[in-house]
C-alpha positions as CSV (number, residue, x, y, z in Angstrom):
1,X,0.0,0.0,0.0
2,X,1.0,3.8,-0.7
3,X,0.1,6.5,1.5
4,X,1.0,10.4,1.2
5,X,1.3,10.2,4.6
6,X,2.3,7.8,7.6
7,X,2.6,8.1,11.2
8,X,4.0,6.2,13.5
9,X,2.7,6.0,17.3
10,X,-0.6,7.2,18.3
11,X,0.3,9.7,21.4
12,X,-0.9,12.8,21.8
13,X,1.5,13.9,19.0
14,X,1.0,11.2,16.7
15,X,-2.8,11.7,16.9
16,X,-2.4,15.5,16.4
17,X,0.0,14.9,13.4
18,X,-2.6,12.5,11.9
19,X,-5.6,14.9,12.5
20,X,-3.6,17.8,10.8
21,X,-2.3,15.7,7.8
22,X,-5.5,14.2,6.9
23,X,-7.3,17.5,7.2
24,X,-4.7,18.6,4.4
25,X,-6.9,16.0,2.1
26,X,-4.1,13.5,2.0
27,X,-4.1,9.7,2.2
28,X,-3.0,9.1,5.6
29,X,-2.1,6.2,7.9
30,X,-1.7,6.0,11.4
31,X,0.7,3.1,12.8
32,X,0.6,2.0,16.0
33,X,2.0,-1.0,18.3
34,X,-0.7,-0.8,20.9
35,X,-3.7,-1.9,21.7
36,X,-5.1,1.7,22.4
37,X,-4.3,4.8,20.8
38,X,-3.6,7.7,23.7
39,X,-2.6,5.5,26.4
40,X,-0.5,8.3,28.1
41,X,-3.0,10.7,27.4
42,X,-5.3,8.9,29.4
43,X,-3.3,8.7,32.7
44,X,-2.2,12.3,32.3
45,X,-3.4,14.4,34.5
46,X,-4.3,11.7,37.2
47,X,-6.5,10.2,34.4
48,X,-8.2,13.6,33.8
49,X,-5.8,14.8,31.3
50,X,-4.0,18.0,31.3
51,X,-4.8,18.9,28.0
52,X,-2.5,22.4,27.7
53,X,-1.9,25.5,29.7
54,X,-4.0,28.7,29.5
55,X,-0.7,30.2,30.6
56,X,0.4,33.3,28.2
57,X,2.9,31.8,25.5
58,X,5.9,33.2,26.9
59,X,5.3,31.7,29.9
60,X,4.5,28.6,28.4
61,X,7.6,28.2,26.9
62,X,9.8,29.3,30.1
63,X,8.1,26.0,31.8
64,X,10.1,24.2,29.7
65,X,13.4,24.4,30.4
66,X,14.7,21.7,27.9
67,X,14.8,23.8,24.6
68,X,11.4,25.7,25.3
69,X,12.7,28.6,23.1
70,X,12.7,26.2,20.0
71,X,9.1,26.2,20.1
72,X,8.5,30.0,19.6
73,X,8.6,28.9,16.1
74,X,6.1,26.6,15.9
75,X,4.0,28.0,18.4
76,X,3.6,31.4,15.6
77,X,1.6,28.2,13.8
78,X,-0.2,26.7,16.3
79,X,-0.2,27.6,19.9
80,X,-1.8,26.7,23.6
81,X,-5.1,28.9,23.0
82,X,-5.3,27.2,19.3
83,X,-5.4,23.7,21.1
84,X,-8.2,25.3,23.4
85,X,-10.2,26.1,20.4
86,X,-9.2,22.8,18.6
87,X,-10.8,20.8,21.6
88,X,-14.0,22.9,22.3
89,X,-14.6,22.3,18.4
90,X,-14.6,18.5,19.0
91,X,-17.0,19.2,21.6
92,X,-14.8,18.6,24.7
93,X,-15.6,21.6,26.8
94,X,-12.5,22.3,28.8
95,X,-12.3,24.1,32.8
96,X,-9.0,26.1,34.0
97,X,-7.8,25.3,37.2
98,X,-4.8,26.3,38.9
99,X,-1.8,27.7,37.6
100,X,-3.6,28.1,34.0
101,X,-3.8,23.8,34.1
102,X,-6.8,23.2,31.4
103,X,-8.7,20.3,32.0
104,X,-11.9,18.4,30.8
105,X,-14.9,19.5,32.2
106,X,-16.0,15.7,32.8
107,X,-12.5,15.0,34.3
108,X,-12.6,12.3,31.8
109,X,-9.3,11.8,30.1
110,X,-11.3,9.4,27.8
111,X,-13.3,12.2,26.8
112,X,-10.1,13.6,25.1
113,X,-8.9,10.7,23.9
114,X,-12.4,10.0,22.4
115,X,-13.1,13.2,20.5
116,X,-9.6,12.6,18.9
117,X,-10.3,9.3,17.9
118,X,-14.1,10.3,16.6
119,X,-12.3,13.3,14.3
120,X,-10.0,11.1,13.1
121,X,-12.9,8.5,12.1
122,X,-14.8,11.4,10.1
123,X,-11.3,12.2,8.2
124,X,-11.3,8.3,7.1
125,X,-7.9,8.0,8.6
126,X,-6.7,4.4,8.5
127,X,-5.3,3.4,11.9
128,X,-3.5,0.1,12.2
129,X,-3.3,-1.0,16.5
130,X,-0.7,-3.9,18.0
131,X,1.0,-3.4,14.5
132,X,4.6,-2.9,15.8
133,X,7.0,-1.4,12.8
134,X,10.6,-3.8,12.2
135,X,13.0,-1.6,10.4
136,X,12.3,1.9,8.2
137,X,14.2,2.5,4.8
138,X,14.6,5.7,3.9
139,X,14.3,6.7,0.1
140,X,14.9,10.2,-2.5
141,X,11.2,10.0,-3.4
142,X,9.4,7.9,-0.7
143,X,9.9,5.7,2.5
144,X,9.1,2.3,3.3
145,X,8.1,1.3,6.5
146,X,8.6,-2.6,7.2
147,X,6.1,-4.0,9.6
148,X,6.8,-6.8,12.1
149,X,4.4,-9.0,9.6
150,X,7.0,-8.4,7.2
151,X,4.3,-6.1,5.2
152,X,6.1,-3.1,3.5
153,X,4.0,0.2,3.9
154,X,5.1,2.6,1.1
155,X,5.0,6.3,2.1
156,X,6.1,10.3,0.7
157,X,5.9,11.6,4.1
158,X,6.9,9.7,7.6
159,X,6.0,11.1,10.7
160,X,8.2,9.7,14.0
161,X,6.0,10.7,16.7
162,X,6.6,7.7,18.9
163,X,7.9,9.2,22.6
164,X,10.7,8.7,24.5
165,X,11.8,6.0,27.0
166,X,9.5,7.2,30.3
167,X,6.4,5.9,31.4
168,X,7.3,2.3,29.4
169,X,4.0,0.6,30.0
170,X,2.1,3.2,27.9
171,X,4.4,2.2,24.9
172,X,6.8,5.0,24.6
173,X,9.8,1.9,25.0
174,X,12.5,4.3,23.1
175,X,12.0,2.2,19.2
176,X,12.5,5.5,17.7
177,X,16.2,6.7,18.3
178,X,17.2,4.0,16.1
179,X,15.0,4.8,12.9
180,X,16.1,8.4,13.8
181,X,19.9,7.8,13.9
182,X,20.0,5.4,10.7
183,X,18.6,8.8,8.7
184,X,21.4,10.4,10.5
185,X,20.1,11.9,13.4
186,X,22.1,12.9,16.5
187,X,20.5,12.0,19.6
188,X,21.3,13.4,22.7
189,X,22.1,12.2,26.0
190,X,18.6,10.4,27.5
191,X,17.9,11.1,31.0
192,X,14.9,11.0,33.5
193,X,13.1,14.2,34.3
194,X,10.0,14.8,36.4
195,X,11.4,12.2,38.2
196,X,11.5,10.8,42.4
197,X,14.7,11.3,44.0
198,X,16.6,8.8,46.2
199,X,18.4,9.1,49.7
200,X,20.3,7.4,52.0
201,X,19.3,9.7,54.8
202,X,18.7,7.8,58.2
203,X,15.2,9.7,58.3
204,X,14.6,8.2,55.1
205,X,15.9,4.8,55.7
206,X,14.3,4.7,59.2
207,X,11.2,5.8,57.3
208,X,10.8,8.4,60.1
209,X,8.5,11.3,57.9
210,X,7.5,8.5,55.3
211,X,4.6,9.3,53.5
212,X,4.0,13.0,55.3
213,X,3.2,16.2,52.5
214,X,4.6,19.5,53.2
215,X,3.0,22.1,51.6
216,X,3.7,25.4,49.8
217,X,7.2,25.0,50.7
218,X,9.8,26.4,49.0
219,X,12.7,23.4,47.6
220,X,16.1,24.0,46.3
221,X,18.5,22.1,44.8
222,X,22.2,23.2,45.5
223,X,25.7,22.9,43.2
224,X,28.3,21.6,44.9
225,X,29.5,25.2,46.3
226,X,26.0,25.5,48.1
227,X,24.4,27.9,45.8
228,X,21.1,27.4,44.5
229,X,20.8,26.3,40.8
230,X,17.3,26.7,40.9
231,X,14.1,26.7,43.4
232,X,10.6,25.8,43.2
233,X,7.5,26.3,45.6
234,X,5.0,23.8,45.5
235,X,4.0,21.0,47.5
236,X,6.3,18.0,48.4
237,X,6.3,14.4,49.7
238,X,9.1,11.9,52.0
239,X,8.5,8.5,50.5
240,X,9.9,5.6,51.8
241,X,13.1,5.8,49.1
242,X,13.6,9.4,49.4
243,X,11.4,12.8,48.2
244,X,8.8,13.0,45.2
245,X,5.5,15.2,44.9
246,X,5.2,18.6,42.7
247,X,8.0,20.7,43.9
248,X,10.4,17.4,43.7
249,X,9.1,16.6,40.4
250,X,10.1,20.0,39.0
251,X,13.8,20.6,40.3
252,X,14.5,16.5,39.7
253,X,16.2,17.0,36.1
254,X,18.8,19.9,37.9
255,X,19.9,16.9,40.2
256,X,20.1,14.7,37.9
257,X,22.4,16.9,35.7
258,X,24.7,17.2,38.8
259,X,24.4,13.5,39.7
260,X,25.5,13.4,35.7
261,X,28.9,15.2,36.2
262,X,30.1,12.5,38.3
263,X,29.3,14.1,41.8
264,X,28.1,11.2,44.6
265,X,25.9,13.0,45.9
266,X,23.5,16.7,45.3
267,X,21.9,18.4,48.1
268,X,18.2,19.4,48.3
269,X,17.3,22.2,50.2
270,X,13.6,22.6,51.7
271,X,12.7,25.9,53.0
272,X,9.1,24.9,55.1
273,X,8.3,29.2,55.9
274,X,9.1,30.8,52.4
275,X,7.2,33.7,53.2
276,X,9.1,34.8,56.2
277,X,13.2,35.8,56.5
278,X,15.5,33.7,58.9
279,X,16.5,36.6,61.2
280,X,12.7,37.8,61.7
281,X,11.6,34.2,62.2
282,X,14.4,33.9,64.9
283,X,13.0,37.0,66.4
284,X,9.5,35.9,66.5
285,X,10.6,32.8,68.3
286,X,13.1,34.8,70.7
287,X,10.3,37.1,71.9
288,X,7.4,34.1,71.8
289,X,9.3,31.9,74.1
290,X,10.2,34.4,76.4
291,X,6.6,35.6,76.5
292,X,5.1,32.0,76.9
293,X,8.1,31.0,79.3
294,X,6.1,28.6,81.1
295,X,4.6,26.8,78.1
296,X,6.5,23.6,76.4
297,X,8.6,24.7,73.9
298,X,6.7,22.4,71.5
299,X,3.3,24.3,72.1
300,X,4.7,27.8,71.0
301,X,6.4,26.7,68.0
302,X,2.9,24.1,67.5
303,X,1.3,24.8,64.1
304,X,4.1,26.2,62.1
305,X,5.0,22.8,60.3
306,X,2.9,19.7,60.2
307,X,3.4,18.0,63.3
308,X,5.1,14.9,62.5
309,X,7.8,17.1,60.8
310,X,7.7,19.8,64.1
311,X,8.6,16.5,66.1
312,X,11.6,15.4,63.5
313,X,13.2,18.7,63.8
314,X,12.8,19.4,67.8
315,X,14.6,15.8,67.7
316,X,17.0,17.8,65.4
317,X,18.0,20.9,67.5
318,X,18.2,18.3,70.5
319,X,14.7,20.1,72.3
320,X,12.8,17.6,74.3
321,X,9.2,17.2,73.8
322,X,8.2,18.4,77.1
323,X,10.8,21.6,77.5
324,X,9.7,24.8,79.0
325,X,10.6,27.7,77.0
326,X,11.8,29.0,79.6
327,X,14.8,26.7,79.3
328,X,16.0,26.6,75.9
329,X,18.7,28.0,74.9
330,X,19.7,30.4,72.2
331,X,21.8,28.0,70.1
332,X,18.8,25.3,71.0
333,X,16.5,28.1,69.1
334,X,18.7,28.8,65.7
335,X,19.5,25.2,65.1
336,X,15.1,24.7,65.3
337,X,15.2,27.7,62.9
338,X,17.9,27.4,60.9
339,X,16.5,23.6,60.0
340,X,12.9,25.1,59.4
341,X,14.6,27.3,56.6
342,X,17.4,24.9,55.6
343,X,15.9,21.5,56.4
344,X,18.8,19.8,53.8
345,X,18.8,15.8,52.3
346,X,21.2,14.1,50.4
347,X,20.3,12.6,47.0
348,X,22.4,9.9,45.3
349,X,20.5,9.4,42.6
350,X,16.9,9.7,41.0
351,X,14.6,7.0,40.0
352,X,15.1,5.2,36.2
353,X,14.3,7.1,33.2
354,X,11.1,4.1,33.0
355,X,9.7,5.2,36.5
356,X,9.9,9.5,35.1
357,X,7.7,11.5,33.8
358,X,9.2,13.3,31.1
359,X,12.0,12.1,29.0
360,X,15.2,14.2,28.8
361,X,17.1,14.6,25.7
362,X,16.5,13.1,22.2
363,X,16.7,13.6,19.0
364,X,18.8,16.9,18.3
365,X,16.5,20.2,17.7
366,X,19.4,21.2,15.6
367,X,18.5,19.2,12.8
368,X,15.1,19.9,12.7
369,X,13.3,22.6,10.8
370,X,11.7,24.6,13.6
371,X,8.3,25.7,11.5
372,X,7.6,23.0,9.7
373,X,9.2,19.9,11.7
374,X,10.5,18.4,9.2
375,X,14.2,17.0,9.6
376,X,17.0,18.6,7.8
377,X,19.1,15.4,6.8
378,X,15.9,13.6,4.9
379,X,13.1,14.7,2.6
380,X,10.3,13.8,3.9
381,X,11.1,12.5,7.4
382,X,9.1,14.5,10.3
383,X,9.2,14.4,13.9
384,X,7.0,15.6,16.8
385,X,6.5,15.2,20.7
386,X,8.8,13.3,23.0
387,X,11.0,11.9,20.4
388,X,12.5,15.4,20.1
389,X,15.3,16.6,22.7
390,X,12.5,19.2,24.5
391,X,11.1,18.3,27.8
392,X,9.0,20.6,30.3
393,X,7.7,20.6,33.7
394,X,4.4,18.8,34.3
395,X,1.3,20.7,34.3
396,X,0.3,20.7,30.8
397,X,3.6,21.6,29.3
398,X,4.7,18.7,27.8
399,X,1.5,17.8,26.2
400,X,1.3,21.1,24.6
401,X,4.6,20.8,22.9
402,X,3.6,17.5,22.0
403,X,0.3,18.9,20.2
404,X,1.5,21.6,18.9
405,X,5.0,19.9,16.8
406,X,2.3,17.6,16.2
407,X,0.2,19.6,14.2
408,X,2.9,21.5,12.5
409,X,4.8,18.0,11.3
410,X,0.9,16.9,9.8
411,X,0.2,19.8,8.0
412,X,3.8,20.3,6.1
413,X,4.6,16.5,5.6
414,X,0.8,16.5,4.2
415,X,2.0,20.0,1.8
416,X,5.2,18.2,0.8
417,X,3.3,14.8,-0.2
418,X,1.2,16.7,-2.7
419,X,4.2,18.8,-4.1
């Protein structure tokens, strides 16, 4: 068989770059090796599917620190707000919640995945499931893709949109590095992102604050000189291996870069009272105790952290559970604050790449063609989503860039089939 053009894996991207090819007019295929199309898109979001962010563009992009600023290009094509529209005119109303996170209004990710898989229907776009591809030759004119069956699939335009290496069981197994590199295709270094992080900490090992949320705190990670590389303030988790939850999530891939340049361990920094400076806090305490002299210790400071953390760090600044106020003593007092600012835990290493969220690296944005997607060693050859070296935070972000190069690979690998 000959189509105009082919895509391989049905992901959000995959879908998108179907959907925008066959709109085009053109003959198009849609390959995948599953037994559903937008697994991943269904467990997004907690299974309610982060569909994009009604953030404004720029700050879109600056949630995605791995080569965000590649997509300003495509984005000028089709952007956040144009995958809004695109959704509501399937007829999936969508809600904003917070932080601009766009979301079904039936908190169905099947919804989503539905009114993708109904539009591609009405575009008589032939989709072949648990069809997984062998090898891919690439040719001047066309492309033949070999299927495991040993069928050959003749194509003008290929589309790669088949992930990265994270989140395995939804498919995304890494198949496409290879078919990238053989049409000479540098791939950079893979690594996890959005990711758990491990420790060796006695707390953790003794499982002491396992499974206890902090919230709104701010959490740093350090370079080996004890500056902050970067910080985020969200929420965060102790888990029985270490630290995970938003904030976690977010600054994981700036550990893992240091873990990456051969250092044993990187330090994560948790600030529990962003809102209020060390010196003031000290003060507050100084002048609390002193006015509540006869009260425990543990009853002033009561309240300001959860209370299973409140207990860790008394522990910590060597303050007894039943001390009077009274008696504690100024160095007692700045260890207790000096931990509630600059509570620190060693990480030695994050989970795999198949437990993260997001892949890290991938095929080189270098050799891509930032408008239309299409790669700039082979005619015809296309790539979108996860494949590519750009990764964001979660939250929306990545889905959007997966959407968006998407669209932008269907529409010009459809143009350049009819040419």
């Amino acid at each position: 068989m000959t189509y105009e053009v082919t895509v391989i894996g049905g992901g959000p991207s995959g879908l998108m770059a179907a959907i925008a090819a066959a709109e085009q007019g053109v003959k198009t295929l849609l390959i995948d090796k599953g037994k559903k199309l937008g697994t991943k898109l269904a467990i997004s979001g907690g299974g309610r599917c982060n569909v994009t962010n009604r953030l404004p563009e720029e700050e879109v992009i600056k949630h995605i620190p791995g080569n965000g600023k590649f997509l300003y290009s495509p984005f000028s094509v089709f952007n956040n707000y144009d995958i809004i529209d695109f959704f509501e005119g399937l007829g999936v109303a969508l809600k904003e919640e917070d932080h601009g996170r766009m979301f079904p209004v039936s908190n169905k990710a099947k919804d989503v995945v539905q009114a993708l898989l109904n539009r591609m229907d009405e575009l008589n776009i032939e989709v072949r499931r648990q069809t997984p591809v062998e090898a891919i030759h690439y040719g001047e004119e066309e492309h033949e893709v070999i299927l495991k069956s040993q069928e050959k699939v003749r194509t003008k335009s290929l589309i790669l949109a088949v992930g990265g290496k994270a989140v395995p069981h939804t498919g995304s197994t890494g198949d496409g590095y290879a078919w990238a590199k053989k049409a000479g295709h540098t791939i950079t270094d893979l690594f996890p992102t959005e990711v758990p992080l491990l420790s060796k900490d006695a707390f953790i090992k003794n499982k002491t604050l396992q499974g206890l949320s902090l919230r709104n705190v701010n959490v740093s990670v350090l370079n080996q000189k004890d500056k902050k590389i970067v910080t985020h303030r969200m929420d965060m988790l102790f888990t029985h291996f270490g630290l995970s939850g938003p904030a976690i999530l977010r600054c994981s891939q700036y550990a893992v870069k240091e873990l990456r340049k051969g250092h044993r361990s990187v330090t994560i920094e948790i600030d529990a009272l962003p809102d209020e400076k060390e010196n003031s806090l000290l003060e507050r305490l100084q002048s609390e105790t002193k006015d509540q002299a006869k009260k425990t210790f543990r009853n002033v400071v009561k309240g300001l952290v959860p209370e299973r953390y409140l207990d860790y760090l008394l522990d910590e600044s060597e303050i007894e559970n039943d001390e009077k106020s009274a008696n504690i003593s100024n160095q007692q007092l700045r260890s207790f604050t000096h931990l509630l600012k600059h509570f620190q835990v060693n990480i030695y290493d994050s989970q795999p790449i198949e437990k993260a969220f997001v892949t890290g690296g991938g095929v080189s944005i270098k050799e891509i063609v930032p408008n239309t997607m299409q790669s700039k060693l082979m005619n015809g050859l296309y790539f979108c989503g996860e494949i590519l070296d750009i990764h964001g935070y979660t939250g929306g972000y990545n889905i959007t860039s997966a959407m968006v190069t998407g669209r932008v690979a269907g529409m010009h690998a459809a143009w350049e089939s009819m040419g």
